[in-house]
PQR file with spaces between the fields and no chain letter, atoms N, CA, C, O and H, PARSE charges and radii, in Angstrom:
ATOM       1  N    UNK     1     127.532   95.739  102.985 -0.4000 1.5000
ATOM       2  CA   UNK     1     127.233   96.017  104.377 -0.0000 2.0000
ATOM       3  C    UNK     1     125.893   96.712  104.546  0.5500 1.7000
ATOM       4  O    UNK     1     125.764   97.324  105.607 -0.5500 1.4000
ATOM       5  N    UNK     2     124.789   96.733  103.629 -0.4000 1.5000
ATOM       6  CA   UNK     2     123.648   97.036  103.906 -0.0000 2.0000
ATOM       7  C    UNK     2     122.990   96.665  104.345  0.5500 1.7000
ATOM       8  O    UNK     2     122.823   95.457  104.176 -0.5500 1.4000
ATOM       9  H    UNK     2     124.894   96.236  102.768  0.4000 1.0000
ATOM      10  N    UNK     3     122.194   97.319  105.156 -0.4000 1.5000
ATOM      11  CA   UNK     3     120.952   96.740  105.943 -0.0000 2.0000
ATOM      12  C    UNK     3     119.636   96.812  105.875  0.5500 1.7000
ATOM      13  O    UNK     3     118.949   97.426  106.692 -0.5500 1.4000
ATOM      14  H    UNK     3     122.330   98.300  105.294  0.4000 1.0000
ATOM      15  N    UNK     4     119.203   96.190  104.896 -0.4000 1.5000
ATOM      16  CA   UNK     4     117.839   95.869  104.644 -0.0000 2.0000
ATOM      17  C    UNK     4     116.821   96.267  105.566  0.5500 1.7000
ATOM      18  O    UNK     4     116.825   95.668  106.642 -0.5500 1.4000
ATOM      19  H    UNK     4     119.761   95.691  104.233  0.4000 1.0000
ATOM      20  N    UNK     5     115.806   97.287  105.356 -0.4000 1.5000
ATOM      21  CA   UNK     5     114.628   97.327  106.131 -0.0000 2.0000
ATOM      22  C    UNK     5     113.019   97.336  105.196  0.5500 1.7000
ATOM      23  O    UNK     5     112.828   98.046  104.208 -0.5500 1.4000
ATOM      24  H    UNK     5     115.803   97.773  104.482  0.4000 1.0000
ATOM      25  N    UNK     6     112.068   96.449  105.747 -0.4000 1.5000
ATOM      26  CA   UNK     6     110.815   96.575  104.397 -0.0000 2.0000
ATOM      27  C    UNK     6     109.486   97.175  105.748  0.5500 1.7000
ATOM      28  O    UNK     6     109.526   97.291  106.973 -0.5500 1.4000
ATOM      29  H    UNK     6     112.223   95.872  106.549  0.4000 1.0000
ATOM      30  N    UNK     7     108.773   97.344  105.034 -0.4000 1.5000
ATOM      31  CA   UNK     7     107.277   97.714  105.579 -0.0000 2.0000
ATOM      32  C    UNK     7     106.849   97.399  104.260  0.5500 1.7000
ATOM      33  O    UNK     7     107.369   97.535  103.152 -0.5500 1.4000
ATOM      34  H    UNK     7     108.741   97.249  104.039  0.4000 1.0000
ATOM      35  N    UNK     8     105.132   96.676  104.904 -0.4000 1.5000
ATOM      36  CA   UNK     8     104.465   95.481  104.263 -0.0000 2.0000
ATOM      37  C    UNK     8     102.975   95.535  104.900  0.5500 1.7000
ATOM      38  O    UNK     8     102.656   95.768  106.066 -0.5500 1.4000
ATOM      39  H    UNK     8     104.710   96.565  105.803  0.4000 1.0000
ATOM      40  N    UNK     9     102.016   95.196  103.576 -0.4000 1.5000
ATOM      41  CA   UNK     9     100.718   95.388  104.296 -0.0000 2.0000
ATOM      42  C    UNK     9     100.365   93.425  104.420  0.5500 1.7000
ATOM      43  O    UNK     9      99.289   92.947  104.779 -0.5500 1.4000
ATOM      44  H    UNK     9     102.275   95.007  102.629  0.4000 1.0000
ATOM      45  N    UNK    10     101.611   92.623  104.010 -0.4000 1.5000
ATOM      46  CA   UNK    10     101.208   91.179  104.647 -0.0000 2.0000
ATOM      47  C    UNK    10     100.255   90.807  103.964  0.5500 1.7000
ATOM      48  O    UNK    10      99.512   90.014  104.542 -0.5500 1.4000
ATOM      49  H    UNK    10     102.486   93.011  103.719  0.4000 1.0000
ATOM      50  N    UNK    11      99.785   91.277  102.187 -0.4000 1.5000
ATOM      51  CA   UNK    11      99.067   90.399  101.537 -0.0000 2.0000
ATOM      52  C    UNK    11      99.962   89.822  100.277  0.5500 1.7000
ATOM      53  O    UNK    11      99.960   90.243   99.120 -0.5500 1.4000
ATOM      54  H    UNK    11     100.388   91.922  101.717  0.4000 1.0000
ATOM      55  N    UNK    12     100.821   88.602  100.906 -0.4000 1.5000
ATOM      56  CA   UNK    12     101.226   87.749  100.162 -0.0000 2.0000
ATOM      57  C    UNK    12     101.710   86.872  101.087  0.5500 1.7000
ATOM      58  O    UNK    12     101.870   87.043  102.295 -0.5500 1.4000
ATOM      59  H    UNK    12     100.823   88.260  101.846  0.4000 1.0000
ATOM      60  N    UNK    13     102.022   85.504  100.116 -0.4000 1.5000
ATOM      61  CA   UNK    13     102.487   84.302  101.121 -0.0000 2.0000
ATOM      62  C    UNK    13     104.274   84.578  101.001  0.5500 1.7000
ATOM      63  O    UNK    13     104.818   85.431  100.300 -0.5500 1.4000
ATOM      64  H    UNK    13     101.892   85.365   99.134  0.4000 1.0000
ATOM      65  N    UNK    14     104.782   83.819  101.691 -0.4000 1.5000
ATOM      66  CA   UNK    14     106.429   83.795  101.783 -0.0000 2.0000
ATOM      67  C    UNK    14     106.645   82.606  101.404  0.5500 1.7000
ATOM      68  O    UNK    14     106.792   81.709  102.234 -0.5500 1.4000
ATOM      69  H    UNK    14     104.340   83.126  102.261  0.4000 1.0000
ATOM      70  N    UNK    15     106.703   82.390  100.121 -0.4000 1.5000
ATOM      71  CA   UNK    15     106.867   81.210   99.016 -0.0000 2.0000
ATOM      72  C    UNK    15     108.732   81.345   98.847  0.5500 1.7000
ATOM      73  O    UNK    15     109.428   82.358   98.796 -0.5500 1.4000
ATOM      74  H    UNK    15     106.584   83.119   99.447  0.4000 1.0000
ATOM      75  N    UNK    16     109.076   80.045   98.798 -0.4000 1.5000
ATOM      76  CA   UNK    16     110.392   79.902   98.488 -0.0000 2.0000
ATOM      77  C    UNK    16     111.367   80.495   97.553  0.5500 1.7000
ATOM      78  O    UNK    16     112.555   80.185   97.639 -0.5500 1.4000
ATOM      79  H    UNK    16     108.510   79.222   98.840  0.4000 1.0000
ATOM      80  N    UNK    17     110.820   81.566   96.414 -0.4000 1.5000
ATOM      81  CA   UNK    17     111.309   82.513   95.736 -0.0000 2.0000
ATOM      82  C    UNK    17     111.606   83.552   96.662  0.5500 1.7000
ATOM      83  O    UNK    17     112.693   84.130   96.658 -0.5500 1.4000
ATOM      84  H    UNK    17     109.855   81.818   96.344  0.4000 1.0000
ATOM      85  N    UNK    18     110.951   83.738   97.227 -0.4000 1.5000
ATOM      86  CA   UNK    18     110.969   85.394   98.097 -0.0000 2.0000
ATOM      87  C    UNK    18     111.970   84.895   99.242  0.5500 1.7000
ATOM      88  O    UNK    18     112.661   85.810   99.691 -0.5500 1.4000
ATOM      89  H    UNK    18     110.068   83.269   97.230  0.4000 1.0000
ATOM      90  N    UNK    19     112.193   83.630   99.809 -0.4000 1.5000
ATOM      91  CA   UNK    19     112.609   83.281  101.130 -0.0000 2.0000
ATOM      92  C    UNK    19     114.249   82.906  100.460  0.5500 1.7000
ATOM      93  O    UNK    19     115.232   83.119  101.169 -0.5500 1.4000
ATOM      94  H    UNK    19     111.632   82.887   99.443  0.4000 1.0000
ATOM      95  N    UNK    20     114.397   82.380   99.149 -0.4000 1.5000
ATOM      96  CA   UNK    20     115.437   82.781   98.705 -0.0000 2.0000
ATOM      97  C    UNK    20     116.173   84.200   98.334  0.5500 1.7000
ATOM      98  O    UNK    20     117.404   84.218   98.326 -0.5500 1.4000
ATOM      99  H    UNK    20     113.599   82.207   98.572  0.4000 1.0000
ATOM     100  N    UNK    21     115.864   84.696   98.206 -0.4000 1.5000
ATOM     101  CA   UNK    21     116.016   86.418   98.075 -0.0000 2.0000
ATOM     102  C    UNK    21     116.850   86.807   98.973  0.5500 1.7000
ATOM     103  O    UNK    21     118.006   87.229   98.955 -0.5500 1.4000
ATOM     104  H    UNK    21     114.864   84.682   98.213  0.4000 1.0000
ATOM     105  N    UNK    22     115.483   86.436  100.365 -0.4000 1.5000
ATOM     106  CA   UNK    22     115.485   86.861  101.335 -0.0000 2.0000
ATOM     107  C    UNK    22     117.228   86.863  101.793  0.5500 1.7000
ATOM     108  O    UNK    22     117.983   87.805  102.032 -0.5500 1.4000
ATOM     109  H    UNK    22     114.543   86.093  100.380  0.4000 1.0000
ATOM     110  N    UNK    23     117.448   85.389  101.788 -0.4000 1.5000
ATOM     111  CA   UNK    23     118.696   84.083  102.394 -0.0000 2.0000
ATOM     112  C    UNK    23     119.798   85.141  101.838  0.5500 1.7000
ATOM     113  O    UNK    23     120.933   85.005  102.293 -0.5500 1.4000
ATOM     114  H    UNK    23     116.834   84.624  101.595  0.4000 1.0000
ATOM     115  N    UNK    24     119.581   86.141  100.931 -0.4000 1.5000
ATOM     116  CA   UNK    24     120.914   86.828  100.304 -0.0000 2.0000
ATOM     117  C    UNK    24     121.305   87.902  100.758  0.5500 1.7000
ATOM     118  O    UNK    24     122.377   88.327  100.326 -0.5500 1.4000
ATOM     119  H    UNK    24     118.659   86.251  100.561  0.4000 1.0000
ATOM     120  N    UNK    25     120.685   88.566  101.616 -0.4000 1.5000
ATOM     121  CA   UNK    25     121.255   90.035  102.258 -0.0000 2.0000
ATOM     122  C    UNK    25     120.844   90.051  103.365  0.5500 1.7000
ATOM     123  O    UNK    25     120.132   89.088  103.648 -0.5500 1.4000
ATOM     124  H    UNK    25     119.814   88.221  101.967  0.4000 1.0000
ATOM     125  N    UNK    26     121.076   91.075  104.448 -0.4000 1.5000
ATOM     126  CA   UNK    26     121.283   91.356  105.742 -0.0000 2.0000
ATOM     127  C    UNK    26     120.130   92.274  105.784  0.5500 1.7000
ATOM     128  O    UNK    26     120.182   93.421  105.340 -0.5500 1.4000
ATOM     129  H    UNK    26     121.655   91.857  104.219  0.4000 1.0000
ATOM     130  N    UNK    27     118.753   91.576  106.503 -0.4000 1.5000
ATOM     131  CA   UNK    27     117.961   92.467  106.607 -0.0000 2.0000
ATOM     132  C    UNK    27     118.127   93.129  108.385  0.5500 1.7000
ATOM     133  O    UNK    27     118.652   92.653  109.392 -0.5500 1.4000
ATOM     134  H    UNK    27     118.711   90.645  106.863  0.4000 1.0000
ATOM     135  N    UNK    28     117.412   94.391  108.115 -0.4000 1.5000
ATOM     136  CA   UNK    28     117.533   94.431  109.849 -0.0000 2.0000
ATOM     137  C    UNK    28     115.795   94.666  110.669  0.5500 1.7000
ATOM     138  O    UNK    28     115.744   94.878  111.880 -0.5500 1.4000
ATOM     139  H    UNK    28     116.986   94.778  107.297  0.4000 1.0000
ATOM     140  N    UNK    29     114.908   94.614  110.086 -0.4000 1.5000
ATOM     141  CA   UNK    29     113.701   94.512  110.142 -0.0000 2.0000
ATOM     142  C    UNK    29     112.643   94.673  108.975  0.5500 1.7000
ATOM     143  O    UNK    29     112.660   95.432  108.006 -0.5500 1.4000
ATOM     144  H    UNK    29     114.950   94.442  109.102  0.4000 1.0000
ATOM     145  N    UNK    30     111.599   93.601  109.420 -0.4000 1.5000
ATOM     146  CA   UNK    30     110.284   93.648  108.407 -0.0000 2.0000
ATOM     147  C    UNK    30     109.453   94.071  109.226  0.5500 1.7000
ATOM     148  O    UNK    30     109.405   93.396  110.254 -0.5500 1.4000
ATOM     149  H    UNK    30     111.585   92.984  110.207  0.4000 1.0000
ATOM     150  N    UNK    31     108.376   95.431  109.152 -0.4000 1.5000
ATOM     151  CA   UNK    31     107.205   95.202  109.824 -0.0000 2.0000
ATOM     152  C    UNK    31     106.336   95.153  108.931  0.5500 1.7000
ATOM     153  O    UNK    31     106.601   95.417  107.759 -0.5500 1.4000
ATOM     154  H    UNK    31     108.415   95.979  108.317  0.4000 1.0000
ATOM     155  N    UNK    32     104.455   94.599  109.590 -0.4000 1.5000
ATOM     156  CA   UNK    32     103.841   94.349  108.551 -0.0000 2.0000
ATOM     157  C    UNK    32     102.945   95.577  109.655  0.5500 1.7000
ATOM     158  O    UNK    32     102.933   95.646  110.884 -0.5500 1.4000
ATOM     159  H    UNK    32     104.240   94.384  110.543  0.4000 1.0000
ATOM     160  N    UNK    33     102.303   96.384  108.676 -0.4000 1.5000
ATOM     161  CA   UNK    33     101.406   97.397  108.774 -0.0000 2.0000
ATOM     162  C    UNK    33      99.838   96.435  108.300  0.5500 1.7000
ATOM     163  O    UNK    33      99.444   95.830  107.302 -0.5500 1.4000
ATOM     164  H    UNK    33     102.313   96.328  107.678  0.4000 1.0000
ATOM     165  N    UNK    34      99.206   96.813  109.970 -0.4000 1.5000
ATOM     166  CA   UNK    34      97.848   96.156  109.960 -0.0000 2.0000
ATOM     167  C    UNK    34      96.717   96.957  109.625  0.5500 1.7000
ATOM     168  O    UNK    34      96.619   97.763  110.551 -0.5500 1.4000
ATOM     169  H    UNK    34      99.526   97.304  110.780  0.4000 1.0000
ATOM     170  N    UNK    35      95.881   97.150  108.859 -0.4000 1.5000
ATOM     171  CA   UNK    35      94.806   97.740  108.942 -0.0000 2.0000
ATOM     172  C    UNK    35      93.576   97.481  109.562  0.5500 1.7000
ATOM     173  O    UNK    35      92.609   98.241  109.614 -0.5500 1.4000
ATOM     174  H    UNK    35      95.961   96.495  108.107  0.4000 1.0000
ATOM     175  N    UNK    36      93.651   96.679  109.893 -0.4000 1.5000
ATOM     176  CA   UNK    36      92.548   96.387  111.350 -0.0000 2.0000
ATOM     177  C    UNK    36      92.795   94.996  111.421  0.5500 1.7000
ATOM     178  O    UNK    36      93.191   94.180  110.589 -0.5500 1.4000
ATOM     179  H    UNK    36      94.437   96.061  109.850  0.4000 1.0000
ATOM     180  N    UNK    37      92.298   94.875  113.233 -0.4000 1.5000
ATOM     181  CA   UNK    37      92.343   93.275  113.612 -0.0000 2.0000
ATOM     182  C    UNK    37      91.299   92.472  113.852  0.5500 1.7000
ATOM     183  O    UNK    37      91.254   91.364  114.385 -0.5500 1.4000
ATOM     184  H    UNK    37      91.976   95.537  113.910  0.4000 1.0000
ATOM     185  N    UNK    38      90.165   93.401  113.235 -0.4000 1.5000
ATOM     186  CA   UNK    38      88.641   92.975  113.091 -0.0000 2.0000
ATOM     187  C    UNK    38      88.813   91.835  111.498  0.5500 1.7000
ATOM     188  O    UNK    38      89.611   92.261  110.663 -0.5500 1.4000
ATOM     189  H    UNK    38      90.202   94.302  112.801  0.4000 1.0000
ATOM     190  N    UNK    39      88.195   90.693  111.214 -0.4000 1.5000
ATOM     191  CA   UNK    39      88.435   90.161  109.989 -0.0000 2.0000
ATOM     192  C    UNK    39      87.509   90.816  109.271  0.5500 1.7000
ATOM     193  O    UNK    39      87.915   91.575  108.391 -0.5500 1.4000
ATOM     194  H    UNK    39      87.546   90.347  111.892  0.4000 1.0000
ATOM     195  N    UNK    40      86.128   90.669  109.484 -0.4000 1.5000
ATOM     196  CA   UNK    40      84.903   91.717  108.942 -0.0000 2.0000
ATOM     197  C    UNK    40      85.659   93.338  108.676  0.5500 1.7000
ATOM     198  O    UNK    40      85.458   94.048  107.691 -0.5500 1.4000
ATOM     199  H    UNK    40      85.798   90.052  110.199  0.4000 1.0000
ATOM     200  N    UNK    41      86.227   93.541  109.417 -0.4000 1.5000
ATOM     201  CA   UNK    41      86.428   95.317  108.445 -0.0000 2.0000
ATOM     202  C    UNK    41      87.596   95.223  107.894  0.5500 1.7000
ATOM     203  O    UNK    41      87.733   96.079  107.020 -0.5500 1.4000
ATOM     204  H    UNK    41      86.390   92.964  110.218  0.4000 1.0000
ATOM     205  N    UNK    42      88.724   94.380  108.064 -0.4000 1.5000
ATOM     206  CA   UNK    42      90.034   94.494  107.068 -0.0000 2.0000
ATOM     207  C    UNK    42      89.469   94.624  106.118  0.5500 1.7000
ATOM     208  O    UNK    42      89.559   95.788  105.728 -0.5500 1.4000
ATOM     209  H    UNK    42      88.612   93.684  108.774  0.4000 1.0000
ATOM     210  N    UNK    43      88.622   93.725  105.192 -0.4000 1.5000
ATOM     211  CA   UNK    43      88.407   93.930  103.615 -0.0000 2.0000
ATOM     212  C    UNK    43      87.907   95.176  103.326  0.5500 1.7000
ATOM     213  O    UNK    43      88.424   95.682  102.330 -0.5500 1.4000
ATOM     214  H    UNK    43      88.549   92.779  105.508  0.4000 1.0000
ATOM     215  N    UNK    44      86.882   95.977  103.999 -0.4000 1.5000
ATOM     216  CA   UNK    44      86.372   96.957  103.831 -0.0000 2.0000
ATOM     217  C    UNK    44      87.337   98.168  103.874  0.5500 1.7000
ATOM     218  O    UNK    44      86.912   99.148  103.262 -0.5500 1.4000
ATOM     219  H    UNK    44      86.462   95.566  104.808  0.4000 1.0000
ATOM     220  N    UNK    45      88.819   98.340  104.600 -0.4000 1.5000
ATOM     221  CA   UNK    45      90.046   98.912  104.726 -0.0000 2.0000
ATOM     222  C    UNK    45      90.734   98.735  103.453  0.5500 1.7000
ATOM     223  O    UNK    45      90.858   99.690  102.686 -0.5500 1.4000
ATOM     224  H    UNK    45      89.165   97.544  105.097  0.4000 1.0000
ATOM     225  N    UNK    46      91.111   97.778  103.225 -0.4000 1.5000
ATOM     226  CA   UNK    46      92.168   96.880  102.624 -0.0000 2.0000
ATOM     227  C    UNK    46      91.078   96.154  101.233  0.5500 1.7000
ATOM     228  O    UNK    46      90.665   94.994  101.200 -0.5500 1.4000
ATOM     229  H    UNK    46      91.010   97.003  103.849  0.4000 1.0000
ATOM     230  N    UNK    47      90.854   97.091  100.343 -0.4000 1.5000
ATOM     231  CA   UNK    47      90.371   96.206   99.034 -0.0000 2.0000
ATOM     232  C    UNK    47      91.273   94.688   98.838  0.5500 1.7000
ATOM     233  O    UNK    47      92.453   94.455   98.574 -0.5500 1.4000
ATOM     234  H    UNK    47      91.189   98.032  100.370  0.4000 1.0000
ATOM     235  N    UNK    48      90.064   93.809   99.113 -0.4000 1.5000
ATOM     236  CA   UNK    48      90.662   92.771   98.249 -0.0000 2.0000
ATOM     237  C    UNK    48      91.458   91.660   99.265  0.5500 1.7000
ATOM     238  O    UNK    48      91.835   90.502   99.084 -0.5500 1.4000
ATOM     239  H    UNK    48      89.106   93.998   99.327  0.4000 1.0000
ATOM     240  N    UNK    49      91.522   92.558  100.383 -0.4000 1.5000
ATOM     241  CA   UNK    49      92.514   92.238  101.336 -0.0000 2.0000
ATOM     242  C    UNK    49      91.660   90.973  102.388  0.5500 1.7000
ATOM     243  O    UNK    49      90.467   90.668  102.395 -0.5500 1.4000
ATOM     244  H    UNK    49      91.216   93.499  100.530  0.4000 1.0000
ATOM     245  N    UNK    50      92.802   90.434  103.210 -0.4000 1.5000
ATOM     246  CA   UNK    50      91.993   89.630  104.134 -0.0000 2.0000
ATOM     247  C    UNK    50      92.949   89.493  105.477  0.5500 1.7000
ATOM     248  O    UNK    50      94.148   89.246  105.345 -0.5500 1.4000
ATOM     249  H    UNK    50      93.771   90.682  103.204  0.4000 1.0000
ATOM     250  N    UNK    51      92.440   89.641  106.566 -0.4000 1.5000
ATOM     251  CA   UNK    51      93.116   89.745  107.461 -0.0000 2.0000
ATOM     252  C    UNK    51      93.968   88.078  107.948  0.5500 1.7000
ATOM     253  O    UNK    51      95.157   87.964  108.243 -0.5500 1.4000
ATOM     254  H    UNK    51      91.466   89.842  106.672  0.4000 1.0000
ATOM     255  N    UNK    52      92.788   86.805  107.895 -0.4000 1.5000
ATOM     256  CA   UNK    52      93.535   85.667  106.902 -0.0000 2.0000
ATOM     257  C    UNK    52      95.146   85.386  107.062  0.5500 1.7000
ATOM     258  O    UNK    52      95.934   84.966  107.910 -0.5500 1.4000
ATOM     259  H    UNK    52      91.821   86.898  107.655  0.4000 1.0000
ATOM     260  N    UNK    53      95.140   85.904  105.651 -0.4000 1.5000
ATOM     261  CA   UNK    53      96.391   86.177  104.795 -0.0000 2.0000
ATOM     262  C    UNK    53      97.524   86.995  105.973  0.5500 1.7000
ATOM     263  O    UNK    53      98.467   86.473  106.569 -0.5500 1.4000
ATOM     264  H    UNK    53      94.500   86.245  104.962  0.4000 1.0000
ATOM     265  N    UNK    54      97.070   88.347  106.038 -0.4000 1.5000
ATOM     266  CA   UNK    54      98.402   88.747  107.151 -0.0000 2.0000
ATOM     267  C    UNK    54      99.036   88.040  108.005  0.5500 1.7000
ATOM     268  O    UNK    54     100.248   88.126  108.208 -0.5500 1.4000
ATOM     269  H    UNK    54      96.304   88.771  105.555  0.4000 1.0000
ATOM     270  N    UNK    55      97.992   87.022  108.771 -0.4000 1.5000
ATOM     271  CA   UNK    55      98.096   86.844  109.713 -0.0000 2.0000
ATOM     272  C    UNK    55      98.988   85.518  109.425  0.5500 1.7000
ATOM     273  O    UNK    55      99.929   85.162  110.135 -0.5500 1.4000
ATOM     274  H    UNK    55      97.008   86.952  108.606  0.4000 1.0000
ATOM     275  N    UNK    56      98.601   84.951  108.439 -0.4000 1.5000
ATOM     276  CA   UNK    56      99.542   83.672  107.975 -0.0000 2.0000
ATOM     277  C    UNK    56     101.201   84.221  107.576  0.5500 1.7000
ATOM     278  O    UNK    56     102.304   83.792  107.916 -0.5500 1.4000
ATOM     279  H    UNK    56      97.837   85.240  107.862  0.4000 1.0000
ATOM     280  N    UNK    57     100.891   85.046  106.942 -0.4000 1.5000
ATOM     281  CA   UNK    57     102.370   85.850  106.549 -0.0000 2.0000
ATOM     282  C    UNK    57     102.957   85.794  107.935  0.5500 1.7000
ATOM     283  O    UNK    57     103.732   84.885  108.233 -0.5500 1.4000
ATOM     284  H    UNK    57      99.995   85.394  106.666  0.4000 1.0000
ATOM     285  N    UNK    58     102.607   86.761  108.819 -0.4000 1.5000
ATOM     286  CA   UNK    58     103.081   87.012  109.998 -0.0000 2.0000
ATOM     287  C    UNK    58     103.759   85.962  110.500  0.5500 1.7000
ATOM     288  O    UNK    58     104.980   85.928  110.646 -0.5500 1.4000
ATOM     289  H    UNK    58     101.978   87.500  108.577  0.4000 1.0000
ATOM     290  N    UNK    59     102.896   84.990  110.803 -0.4000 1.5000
ATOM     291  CA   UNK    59     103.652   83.707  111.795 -0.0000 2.0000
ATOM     292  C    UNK    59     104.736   83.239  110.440  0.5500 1.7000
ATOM     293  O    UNK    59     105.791   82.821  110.916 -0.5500 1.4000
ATOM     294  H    UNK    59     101.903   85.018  110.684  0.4000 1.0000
ATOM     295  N    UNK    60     104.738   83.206  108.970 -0.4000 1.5000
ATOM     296  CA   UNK    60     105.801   82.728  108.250 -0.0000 2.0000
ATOM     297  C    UNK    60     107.051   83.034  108.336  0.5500 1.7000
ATOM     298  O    UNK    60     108.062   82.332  108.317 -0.5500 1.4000
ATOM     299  H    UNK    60     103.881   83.546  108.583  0.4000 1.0000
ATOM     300  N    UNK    61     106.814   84.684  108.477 -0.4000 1.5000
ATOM     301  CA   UNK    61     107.927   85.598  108.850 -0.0000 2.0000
ATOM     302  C    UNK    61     108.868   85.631  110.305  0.5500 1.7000
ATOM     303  O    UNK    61     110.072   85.868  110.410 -0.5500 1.4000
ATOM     304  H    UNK    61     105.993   85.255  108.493  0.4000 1.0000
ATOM     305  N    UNK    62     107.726   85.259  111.530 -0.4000 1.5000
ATOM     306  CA   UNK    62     108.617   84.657  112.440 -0.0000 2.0000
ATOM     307  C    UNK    62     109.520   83.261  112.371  0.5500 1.7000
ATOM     308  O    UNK    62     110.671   82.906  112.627 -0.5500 1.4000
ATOM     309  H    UNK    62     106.748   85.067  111.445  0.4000 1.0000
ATOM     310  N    UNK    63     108.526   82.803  111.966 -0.4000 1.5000
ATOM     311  CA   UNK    63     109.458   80.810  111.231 -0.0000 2.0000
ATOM     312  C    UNK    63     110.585   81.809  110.832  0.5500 1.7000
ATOM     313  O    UNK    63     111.621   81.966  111.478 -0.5500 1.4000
ATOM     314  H    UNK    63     107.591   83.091  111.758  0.4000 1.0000
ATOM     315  N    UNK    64     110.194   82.581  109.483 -0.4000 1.5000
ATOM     316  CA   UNK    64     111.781   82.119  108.972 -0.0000 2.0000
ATOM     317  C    UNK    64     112.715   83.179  109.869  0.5500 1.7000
ATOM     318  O    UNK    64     113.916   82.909  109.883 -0.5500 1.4000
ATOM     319  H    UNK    64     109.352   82.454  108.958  0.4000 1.0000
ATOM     320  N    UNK    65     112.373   84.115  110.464 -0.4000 1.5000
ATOM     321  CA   UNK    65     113.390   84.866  111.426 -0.0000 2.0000
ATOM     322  C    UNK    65     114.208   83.961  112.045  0.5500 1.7000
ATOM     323  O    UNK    65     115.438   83.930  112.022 -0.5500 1.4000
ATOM     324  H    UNK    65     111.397   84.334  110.453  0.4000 1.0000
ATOM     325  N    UNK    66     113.261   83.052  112.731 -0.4000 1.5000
ATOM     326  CA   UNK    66     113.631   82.127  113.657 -0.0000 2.0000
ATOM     327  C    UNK    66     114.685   81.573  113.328  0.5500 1.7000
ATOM     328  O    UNK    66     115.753   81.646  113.936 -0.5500 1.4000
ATOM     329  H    UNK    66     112.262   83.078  112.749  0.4000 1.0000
ATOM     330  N    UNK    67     114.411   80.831  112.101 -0.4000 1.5000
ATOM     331  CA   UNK    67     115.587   79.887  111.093 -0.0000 2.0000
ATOM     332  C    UNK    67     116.648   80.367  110.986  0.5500 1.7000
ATOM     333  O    UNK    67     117.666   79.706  111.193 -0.5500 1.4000
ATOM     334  H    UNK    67     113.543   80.771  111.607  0.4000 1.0000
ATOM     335  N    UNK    68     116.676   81.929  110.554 -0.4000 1.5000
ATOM     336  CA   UNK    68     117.651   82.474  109.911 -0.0000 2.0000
ATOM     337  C    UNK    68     118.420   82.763  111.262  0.5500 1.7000
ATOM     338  O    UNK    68     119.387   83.352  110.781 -0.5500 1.4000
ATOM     339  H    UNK    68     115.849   82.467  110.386  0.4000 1.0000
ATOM     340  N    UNK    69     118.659   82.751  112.675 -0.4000 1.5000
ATOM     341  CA   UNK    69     119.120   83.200  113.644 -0.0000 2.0000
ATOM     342  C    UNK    69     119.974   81.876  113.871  0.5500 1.7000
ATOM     343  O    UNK    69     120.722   81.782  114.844 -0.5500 1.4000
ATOM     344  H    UNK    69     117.873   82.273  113.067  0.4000 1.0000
């Protein structure tokens, strides 16, 4: 009866390993923590980072919310 909660800085994709995982427990929220919504200064925030990437995560994470409802 646990309820899963994550915080996430959204630099990775939601590849079918993780979305299986996912499919196994009762989450009750993901947020993704932004470090800026400028693309030019995320990297300069966020070594390595790309705003990009979050932003693809993001909409993945609604898909699969969506699905999973």
């Amino acid at each position: 009866d646990c309820g899963w909660a994550f915080v996430t800085n959204g630099q990775w994709k939601l590849r079918e390993p993780i979305r299986a995982r996912l499919d196994r427990i009762r989450i009750r929220w993901i947020q993704v923590s932004l470090d800026s919504v400028n693309a030019e200064t995320y990297p300069e925030i966020r070594k390595g980072g790309a705003l990009a990437t979050v932003l693809e995560t993001i909409d993945a994470l609604i898909e699969y919310r969506d699905r999973r409802k």
